[in-house]
N, C-alpha and C positions, 0 to 999 in steps of 0.2 A: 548146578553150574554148567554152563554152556562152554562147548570145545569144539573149536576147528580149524581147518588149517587152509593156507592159500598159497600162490607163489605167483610169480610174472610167470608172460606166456613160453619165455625161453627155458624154464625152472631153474634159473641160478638164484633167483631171490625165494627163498621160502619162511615162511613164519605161523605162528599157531596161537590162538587167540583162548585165554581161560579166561572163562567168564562173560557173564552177561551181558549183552546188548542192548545198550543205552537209549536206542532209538535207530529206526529204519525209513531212512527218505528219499523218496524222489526228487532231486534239486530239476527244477526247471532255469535255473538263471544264467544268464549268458557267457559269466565264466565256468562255472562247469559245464555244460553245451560246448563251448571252445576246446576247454581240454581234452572232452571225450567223443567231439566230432559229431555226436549224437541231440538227440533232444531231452536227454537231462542225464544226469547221474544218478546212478542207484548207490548211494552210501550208508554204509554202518556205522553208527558212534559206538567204541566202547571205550572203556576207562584206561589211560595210560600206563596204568599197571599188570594190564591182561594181554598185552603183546609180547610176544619172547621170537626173534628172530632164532632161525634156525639154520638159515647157508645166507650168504651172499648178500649182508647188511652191507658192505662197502661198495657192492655196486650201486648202490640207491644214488641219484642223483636229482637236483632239485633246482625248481625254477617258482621265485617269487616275483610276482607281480609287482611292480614297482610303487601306482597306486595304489593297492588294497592293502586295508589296515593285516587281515588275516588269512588272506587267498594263495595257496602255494601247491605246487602240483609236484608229488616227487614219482620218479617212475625206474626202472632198469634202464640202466645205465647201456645196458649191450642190443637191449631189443626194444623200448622203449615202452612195456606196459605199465600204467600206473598202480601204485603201490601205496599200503597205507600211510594217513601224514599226522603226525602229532604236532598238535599247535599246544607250545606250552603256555600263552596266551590264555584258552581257556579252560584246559587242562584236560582232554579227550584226543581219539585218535578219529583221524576220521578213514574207514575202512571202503575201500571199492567193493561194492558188495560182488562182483563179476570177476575179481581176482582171488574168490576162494575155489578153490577144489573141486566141492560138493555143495549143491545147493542146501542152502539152510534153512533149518525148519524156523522159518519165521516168514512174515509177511510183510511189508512196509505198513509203517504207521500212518504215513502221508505225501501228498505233493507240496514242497513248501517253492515259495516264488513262482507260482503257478501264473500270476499274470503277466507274467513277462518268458512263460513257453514260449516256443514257436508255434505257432498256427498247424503244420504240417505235423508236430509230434502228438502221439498217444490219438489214432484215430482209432475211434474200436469201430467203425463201420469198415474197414477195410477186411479185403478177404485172405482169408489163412492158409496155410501149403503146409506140408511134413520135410519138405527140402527144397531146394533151391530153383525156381523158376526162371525160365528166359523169355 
């Protein structure tokens, strides 16, 4: 059984996940890109019963897209980091893989809605640095 723990970046929200991970994806589609400003989301699925909050569930706060049947972004409430979201819909959590702790030992499974990336994300021809260049 698989265990780890995560929180938003201010640490008032923390929580710790038993058990195994349902699947690891790179969403490329343009509502996750929107919500994380980035060129996809790195999410974790696990089962709705492996989440146990630990500080600062009532900060969670949440914003559903009006059109999407199941698209809902929930984050801290105080600093605004996203936070895991359970859709009971299809009955999984879906986990921000960058708001754990500790990197996990596991590796994504997939890019899924790849053809609707952006152009400019995941260039692996680009050059790499150890800290921050100007």
């Amino acid at each position: 059984m698989s265990s780890f723990q995560g929180s938003c970046l201010c640490g008032s929200v923390r929580y710790k996940i038993e058990g195994p991970p349902l699947a690891f994806y790179h969403c490329h589609c343009q509502r996750c890109r929107k919500t994380t400003g980035t060129g996809h989301a790195s999410n974790i699925r696990i089962d709705t019963n492996d989440i146990h909050w630990l500080s600062g569930e009532e900060l969670i706060k949440s914003y559903k897209v009006p059109a999407a049947e199941r698209f809902r972004n929930d984050f801290c409430g105080q600093f605004g980091s996203p936070l895991p979201r359970y859709f009971k819909e299809v009955g999984f959590v879906v986990l921000p893989a960058g708001s754990l702790d500790h990197e996990p030992e596991l590796m994504p499974d997939a890019r899924i809605f790849y053809p609707s990336r952006a152009q400019w994300s995941c260039c692996d021809t680009l050059p790499t640095y150890t800290e921050y260049v100007e």
